[in-house]
C-alpha positions as CSV (number, residue, x, y, z in Angstrom):
1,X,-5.9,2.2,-9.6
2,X,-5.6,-0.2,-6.8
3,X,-8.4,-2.0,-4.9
4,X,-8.5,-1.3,-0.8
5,X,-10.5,-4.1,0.9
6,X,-12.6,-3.0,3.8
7,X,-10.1,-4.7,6.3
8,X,-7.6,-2.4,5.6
9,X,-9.8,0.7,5.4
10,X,-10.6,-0.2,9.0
11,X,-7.5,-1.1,10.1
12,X,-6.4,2.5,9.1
13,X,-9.0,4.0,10.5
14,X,-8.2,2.5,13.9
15,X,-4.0,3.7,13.1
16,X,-5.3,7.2,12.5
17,X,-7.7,7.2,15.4
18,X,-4.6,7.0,17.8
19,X,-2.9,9.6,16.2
20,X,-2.7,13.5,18.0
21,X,-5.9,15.4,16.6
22,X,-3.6,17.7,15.4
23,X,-2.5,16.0,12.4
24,X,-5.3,16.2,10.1
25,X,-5.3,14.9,6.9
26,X,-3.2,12.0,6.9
27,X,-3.8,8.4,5.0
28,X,-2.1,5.7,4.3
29,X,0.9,6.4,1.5
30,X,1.2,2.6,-0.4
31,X,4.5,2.7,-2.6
32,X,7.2,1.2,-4.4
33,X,10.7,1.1,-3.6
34,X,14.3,-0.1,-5.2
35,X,16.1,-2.8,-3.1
36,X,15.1,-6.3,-1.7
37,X,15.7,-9.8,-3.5
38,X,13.3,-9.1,-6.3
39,X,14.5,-6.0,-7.2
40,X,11.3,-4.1,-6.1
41,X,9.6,-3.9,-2.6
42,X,6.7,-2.6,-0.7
43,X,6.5,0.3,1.4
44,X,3.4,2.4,3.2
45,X,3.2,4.7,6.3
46,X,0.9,7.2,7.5
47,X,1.3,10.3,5.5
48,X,-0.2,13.5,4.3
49,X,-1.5,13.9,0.8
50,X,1.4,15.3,-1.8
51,X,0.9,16.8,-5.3
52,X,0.3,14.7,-8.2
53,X,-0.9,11.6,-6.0
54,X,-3.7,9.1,-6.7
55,X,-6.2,9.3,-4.3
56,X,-8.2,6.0,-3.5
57,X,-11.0,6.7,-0.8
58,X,-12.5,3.7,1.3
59,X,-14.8,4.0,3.8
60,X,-13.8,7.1,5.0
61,X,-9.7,7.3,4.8
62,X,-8.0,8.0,1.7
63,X,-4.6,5.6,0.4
64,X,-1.8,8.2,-1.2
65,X,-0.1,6.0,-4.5
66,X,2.9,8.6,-6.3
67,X,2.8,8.2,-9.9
68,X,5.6,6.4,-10.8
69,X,4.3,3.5,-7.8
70,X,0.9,3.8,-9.4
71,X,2.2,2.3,-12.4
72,X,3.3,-1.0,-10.8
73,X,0.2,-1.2,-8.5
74,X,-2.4,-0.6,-11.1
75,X,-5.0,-3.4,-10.6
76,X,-3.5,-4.6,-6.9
77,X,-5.6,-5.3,-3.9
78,X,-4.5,-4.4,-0.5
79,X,-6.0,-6.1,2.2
80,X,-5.0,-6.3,5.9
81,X,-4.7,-9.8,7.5
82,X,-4.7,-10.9,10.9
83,X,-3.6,-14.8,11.3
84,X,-1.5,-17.1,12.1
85,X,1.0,-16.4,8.7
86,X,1.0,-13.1,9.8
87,X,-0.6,-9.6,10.9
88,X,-0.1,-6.4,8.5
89,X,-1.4,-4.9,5.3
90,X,-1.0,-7.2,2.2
91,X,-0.8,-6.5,-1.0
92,X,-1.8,-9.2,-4.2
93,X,-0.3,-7.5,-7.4
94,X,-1.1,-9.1,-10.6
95,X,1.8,-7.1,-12.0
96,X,4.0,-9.3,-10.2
97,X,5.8,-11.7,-12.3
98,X,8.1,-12.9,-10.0
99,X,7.9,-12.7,-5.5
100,X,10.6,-13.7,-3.1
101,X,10.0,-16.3,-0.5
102,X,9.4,-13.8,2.4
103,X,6.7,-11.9,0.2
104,X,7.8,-8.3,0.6
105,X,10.0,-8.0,-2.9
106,X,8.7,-8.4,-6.3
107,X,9.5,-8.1,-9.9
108,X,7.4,-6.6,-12.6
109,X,7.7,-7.9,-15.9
110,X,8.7,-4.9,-17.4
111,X,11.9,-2.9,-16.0
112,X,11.6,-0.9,-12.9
């Protein structure tokens, strides 16, 4: 499945930590979507756990990947970053075969 660096395991602790007590159980959902320059993009929120997800646990918080995003993240890492390029999660996907310049679109090799 995908590799989650401790950055970003931290960084989502700190996200859920400011969330209402009440809402137990959420992680961070990392998927796929259609659109953007590329053809595919990247797109993660704070979510709950759903049937048939891959579970990856870090440190302590859990990443949510559906199956059919699981298929073109197999072998990724996601990181967080914090510089002068930018500040957000990150993901380096060796399924990739082709990014846009702003990095938030790919293309995989095989047909999405």
């Amino acid at each position: 499945m995908i590799n989650v660096t401790q950055n970003a395991a931290r960084q989502l602790r700190s996200l859920l930590e400011e969330q209402p007590r009440s809402r137990g159980g959420k992680g961070l959902r990392v998927q796929i979507g259609k659109g953007g320059c590329s053809g595919l993009h990247y797109e993660m929120a704070l979510d709950e756990k759903k049937a048939g997800d891959e579970v990856v646990e870090q440190d302590g918080v859990e990443f949510f990947i559906d199956n059919e995003s699981a298929e073109h993240l197999r072998g990724a890492t996601l990181d967080f970053r914090d510089g002068l390029t930018g500040v957000g999660f990150h993901i380096v996907n060796p399924n990739a075969s082709r990014t846009c310049g702003c990095g938030s679109s790919f293309e995989t090799a095989r047909p999405a």
